[in-house]
VEXBA-868889 format. One line per field, with one value per residue (C-alpha): x, y, z. Coordinates in pm, 1 decimal, decimal comma. Example, Ala and Ser with C-alpha at 12.3 -4.5 7.8 and 13.67 -1.06 7.14 Angstrom:
<atoms>
px	c(1230,0;1367,0)
py	c(-450,0;-106,0)
pz	c(780,0;714,0)
</atoms>
This chain:
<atoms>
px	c(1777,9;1490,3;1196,9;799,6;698,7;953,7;920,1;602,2;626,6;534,9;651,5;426,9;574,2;474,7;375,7;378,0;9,5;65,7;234,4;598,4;590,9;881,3;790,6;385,0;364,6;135,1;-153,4;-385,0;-324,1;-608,8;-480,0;-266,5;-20,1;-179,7;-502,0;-625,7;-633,8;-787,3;-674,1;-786,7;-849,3;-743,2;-444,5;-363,5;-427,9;-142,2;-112,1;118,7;178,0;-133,6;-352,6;-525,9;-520,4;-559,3;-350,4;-504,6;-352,3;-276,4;-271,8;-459,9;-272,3;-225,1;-11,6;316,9;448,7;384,6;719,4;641,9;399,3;142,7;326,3;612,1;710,9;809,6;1005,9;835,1;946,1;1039,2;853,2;526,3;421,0;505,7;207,0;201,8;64,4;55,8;-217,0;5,5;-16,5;175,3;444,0;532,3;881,8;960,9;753,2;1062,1;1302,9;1165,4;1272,5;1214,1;1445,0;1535,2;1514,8;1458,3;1535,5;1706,1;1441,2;1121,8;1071,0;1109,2;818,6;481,4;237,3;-54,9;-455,6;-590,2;-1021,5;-967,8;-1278,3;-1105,4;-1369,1;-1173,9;-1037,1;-1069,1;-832,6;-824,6;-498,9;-287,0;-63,4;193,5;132,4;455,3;710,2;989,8;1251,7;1353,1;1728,8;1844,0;1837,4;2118,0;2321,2;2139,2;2453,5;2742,6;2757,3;2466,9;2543,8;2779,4;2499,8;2244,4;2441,1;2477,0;2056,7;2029,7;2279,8;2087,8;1775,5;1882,2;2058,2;1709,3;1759,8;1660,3;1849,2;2225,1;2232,2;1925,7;2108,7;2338,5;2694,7;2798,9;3178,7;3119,1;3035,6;3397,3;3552,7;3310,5;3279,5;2973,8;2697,5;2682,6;2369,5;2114,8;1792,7;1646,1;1548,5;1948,7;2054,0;1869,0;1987,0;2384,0;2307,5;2149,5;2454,5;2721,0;2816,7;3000,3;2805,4;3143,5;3331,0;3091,7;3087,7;2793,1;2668,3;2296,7;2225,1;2430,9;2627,5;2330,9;2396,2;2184,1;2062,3;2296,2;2583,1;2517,8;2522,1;2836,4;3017,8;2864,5;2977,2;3359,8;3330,6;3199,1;3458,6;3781,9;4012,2;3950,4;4196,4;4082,9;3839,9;3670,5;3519,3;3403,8;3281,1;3001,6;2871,4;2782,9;2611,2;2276,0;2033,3;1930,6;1615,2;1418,8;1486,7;1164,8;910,9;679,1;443,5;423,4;481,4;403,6;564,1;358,7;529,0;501,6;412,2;191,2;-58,1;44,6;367,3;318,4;107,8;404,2;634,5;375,3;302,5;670,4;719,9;443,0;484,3;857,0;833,7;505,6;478,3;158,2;-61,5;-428,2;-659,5;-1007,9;-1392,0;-1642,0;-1974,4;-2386,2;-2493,9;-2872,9;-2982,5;-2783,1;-2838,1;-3224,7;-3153,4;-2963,9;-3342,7;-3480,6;-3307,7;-3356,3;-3704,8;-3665,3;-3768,2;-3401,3;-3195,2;-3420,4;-3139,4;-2861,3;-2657,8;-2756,0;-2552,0;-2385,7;-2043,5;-2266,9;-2329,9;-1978,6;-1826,0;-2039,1;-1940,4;-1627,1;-1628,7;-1839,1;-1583,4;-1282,6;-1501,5;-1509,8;-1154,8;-969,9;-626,7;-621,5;-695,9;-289,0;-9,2;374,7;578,3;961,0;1135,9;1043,6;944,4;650,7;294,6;61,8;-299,4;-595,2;-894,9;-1072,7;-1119,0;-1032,8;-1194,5;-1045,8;-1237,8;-970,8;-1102,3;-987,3;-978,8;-823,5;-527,3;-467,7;-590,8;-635,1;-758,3;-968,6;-1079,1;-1408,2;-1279,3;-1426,8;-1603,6;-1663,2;-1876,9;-2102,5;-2473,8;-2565,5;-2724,7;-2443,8;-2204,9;-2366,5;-2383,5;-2015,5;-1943,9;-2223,5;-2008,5;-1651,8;-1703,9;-1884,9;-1570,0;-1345,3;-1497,8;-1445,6;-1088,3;-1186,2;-1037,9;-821,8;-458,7;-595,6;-896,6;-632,6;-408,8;-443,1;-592,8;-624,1;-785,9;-920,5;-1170,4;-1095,8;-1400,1;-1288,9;-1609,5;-1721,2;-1466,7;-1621,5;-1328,9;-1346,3;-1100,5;-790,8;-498,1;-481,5;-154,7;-165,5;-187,6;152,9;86,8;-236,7;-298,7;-562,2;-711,9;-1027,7;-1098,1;-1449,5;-1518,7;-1808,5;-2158,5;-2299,4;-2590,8;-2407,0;-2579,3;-2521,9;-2639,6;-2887,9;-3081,8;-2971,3;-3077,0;-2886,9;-2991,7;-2932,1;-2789,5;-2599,7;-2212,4;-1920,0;-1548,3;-1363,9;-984,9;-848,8;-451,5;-299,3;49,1;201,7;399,9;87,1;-194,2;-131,9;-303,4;-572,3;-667,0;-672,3;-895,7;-1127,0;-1185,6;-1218,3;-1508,7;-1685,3;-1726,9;-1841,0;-2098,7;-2230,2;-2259,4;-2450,0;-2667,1;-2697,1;-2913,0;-2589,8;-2533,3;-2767,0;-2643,8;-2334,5;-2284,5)
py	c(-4155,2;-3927,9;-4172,8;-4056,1;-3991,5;-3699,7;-3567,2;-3472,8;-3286,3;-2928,7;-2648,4;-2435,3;-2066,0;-1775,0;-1536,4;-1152,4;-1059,5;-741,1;-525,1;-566,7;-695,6;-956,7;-1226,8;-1366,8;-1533,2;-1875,0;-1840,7;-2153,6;-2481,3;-2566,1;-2930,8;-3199,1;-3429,9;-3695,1;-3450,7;-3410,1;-3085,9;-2887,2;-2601,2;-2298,3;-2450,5;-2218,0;-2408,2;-2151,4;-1840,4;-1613,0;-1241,6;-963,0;-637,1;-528,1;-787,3;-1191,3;-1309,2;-1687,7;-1862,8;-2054,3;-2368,9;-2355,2;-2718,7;-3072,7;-3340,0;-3486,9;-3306,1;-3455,9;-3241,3;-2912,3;-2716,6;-2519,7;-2499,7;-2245,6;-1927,9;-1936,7;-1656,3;-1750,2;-1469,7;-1437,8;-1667,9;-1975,0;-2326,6;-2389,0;-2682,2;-2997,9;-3116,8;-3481,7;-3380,7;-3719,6;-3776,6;-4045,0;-4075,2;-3907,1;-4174,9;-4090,7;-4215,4;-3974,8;-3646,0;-3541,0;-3580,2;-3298,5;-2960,6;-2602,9;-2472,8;-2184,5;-2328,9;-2024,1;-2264,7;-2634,1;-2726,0;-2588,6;-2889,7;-3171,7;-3063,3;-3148,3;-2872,7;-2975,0;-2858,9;-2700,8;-2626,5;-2259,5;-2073,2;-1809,0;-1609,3;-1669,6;-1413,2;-1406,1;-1184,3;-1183,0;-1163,5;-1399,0;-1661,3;-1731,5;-2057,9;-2157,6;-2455,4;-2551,9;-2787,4;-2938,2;-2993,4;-3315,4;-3458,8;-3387,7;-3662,8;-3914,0;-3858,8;-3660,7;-3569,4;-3405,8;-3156,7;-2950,5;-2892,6;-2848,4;-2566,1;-2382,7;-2433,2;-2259,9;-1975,6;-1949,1;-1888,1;-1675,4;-1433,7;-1434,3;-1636,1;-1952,1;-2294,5;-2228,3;-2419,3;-2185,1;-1855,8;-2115,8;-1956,9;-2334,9;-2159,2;-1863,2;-2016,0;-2108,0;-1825,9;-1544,5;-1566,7;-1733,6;-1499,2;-1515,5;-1706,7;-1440,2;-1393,6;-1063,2;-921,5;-1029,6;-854,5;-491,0;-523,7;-582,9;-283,4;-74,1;-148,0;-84,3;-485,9;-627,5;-964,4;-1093,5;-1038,0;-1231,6;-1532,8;-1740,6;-1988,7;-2065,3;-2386,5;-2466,6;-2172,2;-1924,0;-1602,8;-1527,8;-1182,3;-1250,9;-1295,7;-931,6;-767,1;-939,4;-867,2;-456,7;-479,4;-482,4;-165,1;16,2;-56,3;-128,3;53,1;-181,2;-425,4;-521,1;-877,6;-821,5;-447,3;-568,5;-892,8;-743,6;-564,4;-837,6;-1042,3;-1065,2;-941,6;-1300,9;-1356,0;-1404,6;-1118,4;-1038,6;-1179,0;-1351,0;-1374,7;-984,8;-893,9;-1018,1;-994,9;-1014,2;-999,3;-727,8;-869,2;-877,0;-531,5;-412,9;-345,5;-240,0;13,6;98,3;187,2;375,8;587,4;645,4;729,9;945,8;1157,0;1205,3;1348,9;1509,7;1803,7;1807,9;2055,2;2001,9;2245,3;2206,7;2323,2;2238,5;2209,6;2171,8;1860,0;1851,3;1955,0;1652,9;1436,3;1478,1;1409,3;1134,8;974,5;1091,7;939,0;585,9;633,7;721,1;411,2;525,8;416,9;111,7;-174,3;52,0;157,1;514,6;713,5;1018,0;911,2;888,3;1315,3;1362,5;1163,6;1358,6;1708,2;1633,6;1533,0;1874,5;2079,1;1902,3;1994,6;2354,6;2368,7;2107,3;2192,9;2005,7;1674,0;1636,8;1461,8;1542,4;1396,0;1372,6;1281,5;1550,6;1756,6;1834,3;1857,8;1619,7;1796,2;1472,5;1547,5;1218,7;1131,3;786,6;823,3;628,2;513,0;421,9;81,2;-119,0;-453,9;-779,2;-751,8;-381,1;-20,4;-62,7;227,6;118,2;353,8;405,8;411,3;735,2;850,0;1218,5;1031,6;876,3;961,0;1005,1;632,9;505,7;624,8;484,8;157,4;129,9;265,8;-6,2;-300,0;-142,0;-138,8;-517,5;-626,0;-485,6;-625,7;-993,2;-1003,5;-1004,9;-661,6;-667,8;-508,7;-379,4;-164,2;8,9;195,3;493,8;665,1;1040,4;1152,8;1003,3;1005,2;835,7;791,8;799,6;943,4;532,2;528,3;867,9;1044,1;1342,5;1453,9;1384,6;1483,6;1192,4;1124,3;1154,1;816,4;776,4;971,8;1145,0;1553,3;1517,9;1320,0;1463,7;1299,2;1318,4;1331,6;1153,4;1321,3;1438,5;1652,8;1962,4;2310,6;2539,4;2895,4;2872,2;3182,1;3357,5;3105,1;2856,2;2454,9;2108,8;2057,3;1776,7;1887,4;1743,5;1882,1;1808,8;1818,5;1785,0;1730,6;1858,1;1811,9;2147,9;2104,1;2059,4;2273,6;2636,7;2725,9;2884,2;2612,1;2379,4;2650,8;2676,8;2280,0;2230,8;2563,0;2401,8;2054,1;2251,5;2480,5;2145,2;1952,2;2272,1;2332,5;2045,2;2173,8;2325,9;1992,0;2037,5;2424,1;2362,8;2056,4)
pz	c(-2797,0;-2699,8;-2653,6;-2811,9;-2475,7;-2399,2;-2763,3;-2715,7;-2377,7;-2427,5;-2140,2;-2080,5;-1981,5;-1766,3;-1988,8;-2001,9;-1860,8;-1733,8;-2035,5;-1935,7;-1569,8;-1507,9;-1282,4;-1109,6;-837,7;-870,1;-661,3;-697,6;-948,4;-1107,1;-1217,1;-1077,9;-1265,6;-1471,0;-1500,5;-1884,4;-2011,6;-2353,4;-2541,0;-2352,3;-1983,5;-1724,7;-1541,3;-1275,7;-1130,9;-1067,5;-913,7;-1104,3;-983,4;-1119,6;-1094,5;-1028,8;-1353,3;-1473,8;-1771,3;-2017,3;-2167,5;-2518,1;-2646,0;-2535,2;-2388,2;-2021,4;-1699,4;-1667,4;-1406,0;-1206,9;-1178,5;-928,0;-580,8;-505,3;-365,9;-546,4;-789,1;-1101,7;-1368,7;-1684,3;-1962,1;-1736,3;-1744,4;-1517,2;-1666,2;-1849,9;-2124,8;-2309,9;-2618,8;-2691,7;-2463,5;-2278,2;-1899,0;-1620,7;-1476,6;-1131,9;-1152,1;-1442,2;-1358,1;-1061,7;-1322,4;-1583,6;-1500,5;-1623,5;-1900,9;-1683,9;-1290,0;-1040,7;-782,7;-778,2;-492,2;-717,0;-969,8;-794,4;-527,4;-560,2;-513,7;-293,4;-380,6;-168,7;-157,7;-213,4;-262,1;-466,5;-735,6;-1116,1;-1297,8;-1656,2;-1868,7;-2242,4;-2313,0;-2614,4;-2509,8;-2768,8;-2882,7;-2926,2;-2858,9;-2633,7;-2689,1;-2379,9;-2253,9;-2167,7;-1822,7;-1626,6;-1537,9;-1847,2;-2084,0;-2058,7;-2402,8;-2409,2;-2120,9;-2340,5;-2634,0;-2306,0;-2178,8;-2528,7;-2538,0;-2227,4;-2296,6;-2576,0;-2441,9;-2191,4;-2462,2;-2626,5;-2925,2;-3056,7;-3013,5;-3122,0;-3423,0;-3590,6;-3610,1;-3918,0;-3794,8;-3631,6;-3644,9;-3511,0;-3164,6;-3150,8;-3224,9;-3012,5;-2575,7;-2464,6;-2382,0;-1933,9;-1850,9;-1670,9;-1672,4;-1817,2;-1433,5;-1316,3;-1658,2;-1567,4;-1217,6;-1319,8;-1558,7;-1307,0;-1070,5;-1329,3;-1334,3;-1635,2;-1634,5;-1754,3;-1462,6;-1232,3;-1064,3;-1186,1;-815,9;-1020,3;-1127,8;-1453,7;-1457,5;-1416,8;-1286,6;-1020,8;-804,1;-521,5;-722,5;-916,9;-529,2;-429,0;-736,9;-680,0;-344,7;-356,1;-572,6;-298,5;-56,9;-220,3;55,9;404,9;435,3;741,8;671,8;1043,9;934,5;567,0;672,5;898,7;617,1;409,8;626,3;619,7;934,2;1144,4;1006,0;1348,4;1570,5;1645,0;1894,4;1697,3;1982,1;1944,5;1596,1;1248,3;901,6;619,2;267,3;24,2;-330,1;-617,2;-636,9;-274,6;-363,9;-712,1;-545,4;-271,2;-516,2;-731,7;-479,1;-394,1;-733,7;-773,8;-386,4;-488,1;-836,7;-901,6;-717,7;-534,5;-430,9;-228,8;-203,4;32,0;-22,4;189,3;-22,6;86,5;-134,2;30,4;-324,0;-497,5;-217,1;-311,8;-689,9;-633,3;-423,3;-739,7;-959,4;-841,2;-917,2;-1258,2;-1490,8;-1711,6;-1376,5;-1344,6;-1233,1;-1265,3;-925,3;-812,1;-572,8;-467,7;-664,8;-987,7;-957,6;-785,9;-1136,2;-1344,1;-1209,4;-1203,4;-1578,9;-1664,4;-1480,0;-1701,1;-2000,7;-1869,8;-1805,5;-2014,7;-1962,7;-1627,3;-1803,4;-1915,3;-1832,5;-1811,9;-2065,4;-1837,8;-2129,4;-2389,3;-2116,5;-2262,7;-2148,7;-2273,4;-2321,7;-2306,1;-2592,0;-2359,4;-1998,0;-1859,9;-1532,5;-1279,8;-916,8;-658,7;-459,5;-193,1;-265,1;-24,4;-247,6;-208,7;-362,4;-735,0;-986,8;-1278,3;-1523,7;-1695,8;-2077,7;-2245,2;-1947,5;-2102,3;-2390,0;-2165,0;-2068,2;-1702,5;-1721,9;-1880,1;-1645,6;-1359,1;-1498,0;-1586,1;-1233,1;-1121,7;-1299,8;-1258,8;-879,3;-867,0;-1042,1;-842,7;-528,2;-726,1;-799,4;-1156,4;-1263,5;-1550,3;-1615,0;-1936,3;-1723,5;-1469,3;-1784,5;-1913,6;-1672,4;-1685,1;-1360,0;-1062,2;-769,8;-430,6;-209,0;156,6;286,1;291,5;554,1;757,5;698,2;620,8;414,1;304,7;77,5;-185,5;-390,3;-757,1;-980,1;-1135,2;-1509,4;-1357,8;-1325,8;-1071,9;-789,1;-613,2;-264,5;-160,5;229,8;398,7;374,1;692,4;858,7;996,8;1072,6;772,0;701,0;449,7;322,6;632,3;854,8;1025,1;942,5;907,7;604,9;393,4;385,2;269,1;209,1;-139,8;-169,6;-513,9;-555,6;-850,0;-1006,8;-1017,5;-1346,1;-1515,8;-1326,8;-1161,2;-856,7;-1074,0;-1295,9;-1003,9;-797,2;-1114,7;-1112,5;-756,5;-722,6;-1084,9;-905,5;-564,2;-729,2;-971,5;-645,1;-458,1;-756,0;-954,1;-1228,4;-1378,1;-1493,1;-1744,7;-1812,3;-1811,5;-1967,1)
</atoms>
């Protein structure tokens, strides 16, 4: 008989934060078995491949038990967290025996995650969690009658239904193949590999079909002919995983936004076809508006600096030639024309290069583009930016003149037309009026996807933003 107690367990899940992304890794627990907890108390703080974000728990009730320890990563849709709703303590005898409806790992559960006094800024995200609840399977081993209906839960849920006996066809079970037990990532893998999930050889925990198995059922395929077990052998085994000296080199894993960003870029160098084009510019004239400005009572508080103008002539030129702001549309191949600009700032953070956008940015006045720059950089800097601020995204600006570089050619953000690069401001001798001087210079490259912009639209863009940032009183005829 199922006692009160584990009747009113609720699992929590890892949910969906990041519009489609299939597994977080846990960064920091915020509570500890036996800890209380309210509807809406952030639990934990995980890291997608977009972004920190922390998950709010959905009902009251008291920690039973913490499925998982910090720096592990968990696939959407699995259990994090065990909840008496009932408001009944924590026993420590029973907490090892609860486990996730979907274990990653047979080791995960049963260990105890330990807090540590992280210092780490929160992130707060306002996305829905689907306040919804899980029936949990029986515990191995308890009954052996129940492991059969167990099993059919799980399939279940792993097919992306409900418990078996909802869908009303009790028969029909009998008479149809079980569904194989994978989770949704394993699934797109065997179908990206050509696997019939049928034909594989589940080694998961109850019958779960796991990543490893996919690759060794896609292997044979590749090499059918050897006969020979010493020359296929060597090709399955996996590299020693300590080759190196570690006195003299270090490994650092790629994960959460650093490798989102890896394989954005990847994706973006190899199918966009890029082309940079240079101008070196005198800014003395907007480097003395920008002093200026932070004297004027309408910029009082707000951040004032030269990546306020350079935004701002940038947006102008768009508005003077708005066929740049567009984006390539691979499967109608069509071009997408934008009647708005999402203007995203590209910023180094501890957790890699993000891009958040300014929403609208062509709609907004000079002092309200500075002070959406002001708080889009300050949250940034925290940790705190959201997945919902870095989409959509129609053109950006990368600022490596913080650096003293230069110049650079910058790649495209994946669905972007444009990227202009700004190069550090410096005192250089220029000719002015026929005369040679000291003057405020810097060099602009703007990349350019080729599909989308010709060489003479991107030429027209690049010269608009020069001759704004030369002159900036076209700002105001222009505009």
């Amino acid at each position: 008989m199922t006692t009160m107690t584990e009747a009113s367990v609720r699992e929590f899940k890892m949910p969906d934060v990041g519009e489609g992304l299939t597994e977080a890794e846990i960064l920091k627990w915020y509570v500890q078995p036996g800890d209380t907890v309210t509807d809406g108390q952030v639990v934990c703080e995980v890291e997608t491949a977009k972004a920190a974000v922390e998950l709010p728990i959905p009902y009251d009730g008291v920690v039973r038990e913490l499925h998982f320890p910090e720096g592990t990563t968990v696939d959407v849709g699995m259990a994090i967290i065990a909840v008496d709703v009932a408001g009944g303590t924590a026993p420590a005898a029973e907490a090892p025996a609860a486990q996730p409806e979907v274990p990653a790992q047979p080791e995960a559960p049963a260990e105890e995650p330990k807090p540590e006094g992280s210092g780490r800024q929160p992130v707060l995200v306002g996305y829905g969690v689907a306040q919804t609840s899980t029936k949990r399977r029986p515990r191995k081993g308890a009954e052996g009658a129940r492991q059969e209906p167990a099993a059919q839960a799980l399939q279940s849920e792993l097919n992306g239904h409900g418990p078996a006996v909802a869908a009303g066809h009790g028969p029909a079970a009998e008479v149809a193949p079980p569904r194989p037990l994978a989770k949704p990532p394993v699934r797109k893998l065997a179908k990206d590999l050509g696997v019939d999930l049928a034909t594989v050889t589940p080694t998961g925990p109850d019958g779960i079909i796991t990543r490893e198995d996919v690759h060794a059922a896609a292997a044979p395929v590749a090499e059918p002919v050897p006969q020979a077990a010493p020359v296929t052998a060597p090709a399955t085994a996996p590299a020693p995983p300590a080759t190196y000296d570690t006195a003299r080199e270090t490994r650092i894993p790629v994960k959460g936004v650093r490798k989102a960003t890896a394989a954005a870029m990847v994706g973006s160098a190899f199918t966009a076809p890029h082309v940079t084009e240079f101008v070196t510019v005198d800014v003395t004239r907007t480097m003395k508006l920008v002093e200026e400005l932070k004297e004027d009572k309408e910029f009082a508080g707000l951040r004032v600096n030269p990546l306020l103008l350079i935004s701002k002539a940038l947006l102008v030129a768009i508005k003077r030639n708005p066929d740049v702001n567009a984006s390539w549309d691979e499967a109608n191949q069509e071009i997408v024309q934008k009647h708005y600009v999402n203007l995203g700032i590209a910023a180094a953070t501890p957790r890699g290069l993000i891009v958040p956008n300014i929403k609208d940015a062509h709609a907004k006045t000079l002092p309200q583009l500075a002070e959406s720059l002001g708080e889009l950089v300050s949250t940034a800097r925290d940790g705190k930016t959201t997945p919902a601020a870095m989409q959509g995204g129609t053109v950006t600006i990368t600022n490596v003149g913080v650096f003293g570089v230069d110049t650079g050619t910058p790649i495209l953000n994946p669905g972007e037309s444009a990227i202009l690069a700004v190069g550090a401001i410096k005192l250089q001798p220029w000719v002015h009026k026929g005369k040679v001087k000291p003057r405020q210079v810097t060099t602009l490259a703007l990349s350019f996807d080729h599909r989308l912009v010709d060489g003479e639209l991107g030429s027209k863009v690049l010269a608009d933003v020069a001759a704004i940032l030369e002159q900036p009183k076209r700002l105001i005829t222009w505009a």
